[in-house]
C-alpha positions, 0 to 999 in steps of 0.5 A: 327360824320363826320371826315374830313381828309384834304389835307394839304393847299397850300395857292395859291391853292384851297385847301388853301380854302377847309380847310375851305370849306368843314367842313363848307359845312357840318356843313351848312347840319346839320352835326357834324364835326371834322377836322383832319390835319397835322402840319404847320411846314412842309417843305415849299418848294415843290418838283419842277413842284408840288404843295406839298413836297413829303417829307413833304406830308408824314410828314402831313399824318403820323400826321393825321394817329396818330391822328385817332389812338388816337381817336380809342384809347379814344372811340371817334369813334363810329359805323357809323361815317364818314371818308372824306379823301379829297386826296383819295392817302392816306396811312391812308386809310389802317390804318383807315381800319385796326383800324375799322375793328379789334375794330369792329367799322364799320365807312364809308370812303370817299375818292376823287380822284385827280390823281395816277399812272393810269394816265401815265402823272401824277408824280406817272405815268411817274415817278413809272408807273405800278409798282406793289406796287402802282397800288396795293396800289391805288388797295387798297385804292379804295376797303378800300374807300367806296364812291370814288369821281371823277369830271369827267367821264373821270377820272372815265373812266382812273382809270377804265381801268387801273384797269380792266385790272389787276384784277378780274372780282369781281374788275371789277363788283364793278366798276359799285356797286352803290355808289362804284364810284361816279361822283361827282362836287367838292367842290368850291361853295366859288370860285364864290363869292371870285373872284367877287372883279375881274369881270367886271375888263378893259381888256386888250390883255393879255393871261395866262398859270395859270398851273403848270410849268411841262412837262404835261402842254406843256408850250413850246408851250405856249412860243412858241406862245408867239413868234408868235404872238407878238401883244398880252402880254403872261405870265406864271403864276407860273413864277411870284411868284404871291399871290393869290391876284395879280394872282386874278389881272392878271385873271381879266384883261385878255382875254384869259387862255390857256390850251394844257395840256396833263393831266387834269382831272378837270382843275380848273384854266380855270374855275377860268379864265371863272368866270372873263370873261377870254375865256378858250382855251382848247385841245379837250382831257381829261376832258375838252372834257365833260366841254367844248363847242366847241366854247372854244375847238380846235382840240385835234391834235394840240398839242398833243406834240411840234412836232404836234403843229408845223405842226398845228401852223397856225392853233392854231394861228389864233383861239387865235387871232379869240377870242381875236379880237372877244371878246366882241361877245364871252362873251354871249356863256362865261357866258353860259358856266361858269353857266354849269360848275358852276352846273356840275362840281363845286357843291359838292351837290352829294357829300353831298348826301352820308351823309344824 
């Protein structure tokens, strides 16, 4: 048996989607799958500048943790069954441990990584940092896990280096243990067929911020641009309180999507924008360094805070309006790009792997 132990669903988020997706991935590979999720009751608001109530996220998790406690407690649980925790920051992790390690049920847990305190510009980083308890904490829950997921090496490569530097060598040899860590695509096979409704739609000369309005993502500069280059419609996503639909729409019909974010470790929307025909613009940093070809990247300096991309400004300027008077000429190299994401970094086949 294969528990699933989901992220709570944001209906205008990818995991709206996963909740579905992933057990029926599974179930497709021939597995037998159980999920375990939270109540719908929770909180709806989130906590401003994220997607989840930090509140009610700990109302969800504390359901899931009951939940495989009762299973513990009627025998469902047998030796070698699986545990997916698709947020790999989860206190059950630890309670899942506990429970197989002193009923003497050996179970293999899974665990996929999205961000934590390691990341000094994630809400953990720049809001708790290094504070002892949490990077113990993700400490343990990475030793707890054994197949951690990453969908990039650049994530790999910034947990790792957090850790290494504060821990033992025998830490510092599991990093490399096979199958410890793996890199891995996420799982969103479902986001090509869903977004055909909006390929092929008219374009016009429109370019979107489609992240998260906070200070990592720099919609400053976006704003800024906005100011600058008048000739063009820009528009903040998150500021239109747009359905999945109507955010689908604005995809479709725009040229360009634009990144000057300083965390990323995967970056979903510029990929959703690519699949419509919208041409990323991405700093030459974080995760979008081994995502991208340089023809979508500019240089890392440009905004590296609002202060290096005024000095840079000109610069970044004249790349936008290069790509959106020369669309048309960009879309072969687009189409290129969006099947190499598409196999390397949006496929859950090596995820899959660790099943069989």
């Amino acid at each position: 048996m294969i528990y699933v132990v989901d992220i709570e669903a944001v209906s205008t988020r990818y995991t709206g989607q996963w909740q579905s997706h992933v057990p029926n991935l599974l179930r497709k590979a021939g597995h037998n799958v159980q999920i375990i999720a939270g109540p719908t009751d929770i909180p709806a608001a989130t906590t401003p500048g994220a997607f989840l109530n930090f509140g009610g996220t700990n109302i969800y998790k504390a359901s899931q943790v009951e939940q495989m406690g009762r299973l513990f407690c009627n025998g469902a649980v047998r030796p070698g069954d699986h545990f997916v925790f698709t947020d790999a920051w989860h206190p059950g992790v630890i309670n899942l441990k506990y429970m197989a390690g002193l009923l003497g049920i050996p179970v293999t847990i899974h665990g996929l990584w999205h961000a934590g305190s390691y990341d000094p510009q994630d809400f953990l980083g720049r809001l708790i940092g290094d504070a002892k308890w949490v990077r113990h904490a993700e400490e343990s829950f990475f030793h707890a896990i054994d197949h951690n997921y990453f969908a990039t090496d650049f994530h790999i490569n910034l947990f790792a280096k957090t850790f290494s530097e504060t821990v033992d060598n025998e830490w510092k040899m599991s990093i490399i243990e096979q199958g410890k860590i793996v890199r891995t695509g996420w799982p969103m096979e479902y986001m090509d067929n869903t977004l055909n409704l909006y390929k092929g739609m008219k374009k016009r000369d429109l370019i979107l911020f489609p992240h998260r309005i906070a200070p990592e993502k720099q919609v400053e500069i976006f704003r800024d641009l906005k100011e600058q280059l008048p000739q063009y419609e820009f528009v903040v996503c998150q500021e239109q309180e747009l359905t999945k639909n109507e955010y689908h729409n604005l995809l479709g019909e725009a040229k360009m999507v634009f990144s000057a974010n300083l965390q990323e470790t995967l970056g979903i929307s510029c990929y959703e924008g690519a699949l419509v025909g919208a041409i990323p613009l991405v700093p030459d940093r974080l995760s979008y360094t081994e995502m991208y070809y340089d023809t979508f990247k500019y240089p890392s300096k440009w905004t590296e805070s609002f202060e290096a991309y005024k000095n840079h400004r000109p610069n970044l300027c004249f790349a936008i309006c290069q790509h959106m008077d020369h669309y048309e000429t960009r879309l072969p190299k687009l189409l290129a790009q969006t099947r190499d994401l598409t196999n390397n970094f949006f496929s859950a086949n090596k995820l899959l792997e660790n099943f069989k």
